[in-house]
Every structure is written in C-alpha cells, then in structure tokens.
N, C-alpha and C positions, 0 to 999 in steps of 0.2 A: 449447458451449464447455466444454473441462473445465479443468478448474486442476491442471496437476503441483507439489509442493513438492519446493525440493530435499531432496536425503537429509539431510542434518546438517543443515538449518535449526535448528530448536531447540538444538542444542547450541550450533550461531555464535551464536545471537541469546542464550543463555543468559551466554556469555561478556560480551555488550554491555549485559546489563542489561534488554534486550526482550524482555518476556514473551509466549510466545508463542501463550498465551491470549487475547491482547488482538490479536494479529495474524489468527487463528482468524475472534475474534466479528467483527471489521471485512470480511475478506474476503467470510463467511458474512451475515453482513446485508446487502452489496453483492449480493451472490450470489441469493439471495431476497427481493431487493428493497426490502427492510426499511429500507435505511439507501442515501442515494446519495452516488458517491464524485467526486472529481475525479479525469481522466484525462490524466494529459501525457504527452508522449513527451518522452525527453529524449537526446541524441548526445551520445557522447566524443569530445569535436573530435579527441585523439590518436590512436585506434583507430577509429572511426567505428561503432563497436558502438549500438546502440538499443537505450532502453531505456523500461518502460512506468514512471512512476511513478504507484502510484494511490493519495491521499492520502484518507482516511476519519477514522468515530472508531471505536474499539471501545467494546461495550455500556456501557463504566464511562465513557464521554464524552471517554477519552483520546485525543488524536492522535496518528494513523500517517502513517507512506509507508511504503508497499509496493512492492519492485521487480520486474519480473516480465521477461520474455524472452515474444515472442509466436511461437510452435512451430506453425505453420500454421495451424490452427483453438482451436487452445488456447494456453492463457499457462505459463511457467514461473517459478514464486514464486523468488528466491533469495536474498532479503535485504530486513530490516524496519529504520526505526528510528521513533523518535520525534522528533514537529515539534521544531525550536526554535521561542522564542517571537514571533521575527519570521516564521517561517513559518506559526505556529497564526495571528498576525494576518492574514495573507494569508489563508490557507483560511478562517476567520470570517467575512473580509468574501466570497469566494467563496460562501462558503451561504446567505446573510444575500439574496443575489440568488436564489437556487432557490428552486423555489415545489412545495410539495407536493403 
C-alpha cells in the first residue's frame, strides 16, 4: 500500500494551524508499525463520498485524524486536524483496550 498526499496539504493544513510534522510522524509510525492507529470509514450522507478517518498520535503524543480517500490498493491523504477534547476522550479509552 503506498500513501499519496495531496499537493497543497501543508499549505491547507498550515492555514489551520496543523502542523504537518505531527501529521508526518503519526502516519509514519502507523506505517512502520511503531504506533497503532484507529480506522473508521465514515459517509457524507449528502454526497455519499467515503471517507477513511485514521485517528493516531504523533511522536509529541498529540492527537490526529487523518483523512484519506482509499485509490485501489493505496490511500489518498487530503486533510488533517486535531482531536477535540471529547474526541481525544473517545480515542483514550479506544487504546486503553489495545493490547501491544
């Protein structure tokens, strides 16, 4: 599986505040195993578009979500942001069951 990003990610994500260093180390330790991530799919009831959301932490223990588009055997990155605090408690208690 390869991972494409879109072209301007870091510029979007710069405008939002999401560094995209921290989107990087979160993909990349999911990627090599290092760190495991939560995977949901999620549908635009309106457009019916799917979408991967995969929620991790980057190396600095920050919380993501990561959106991705899944392109036959690969995923396409096109948007990051950071949990809010009701959704970093969700993913918590999510890890808190994974067993390493």
């Amino acid at each position: 599986m390869a991972i494409e990003w879109y072209w301007a990610l870091a510029q979007m994500l710069a405008k939002t505040g999401v560094d995209i260093n921290e989107v990087f180390d979160m993909v990349n330790a999911w990627q090599t195993g290092k760190r495991r991530v939560r995977l949901e799919l999620a549908t635009d009831t309106a457009t019916g578009l799917r979408t991967f959301v995969i929620s991790g932490r980057a190396d600095n223990g920050r919380a993501l979500a990561v959106y991705a588009r899944h392109t036959g055997r690969d995923i396409y990155i096109f948007d990051a942001t950071y949990l809010t605090t009701e959704q970093i408690a969700d993913f918590a208690l999510w890890e808190a069951t994974q067993n390493d």
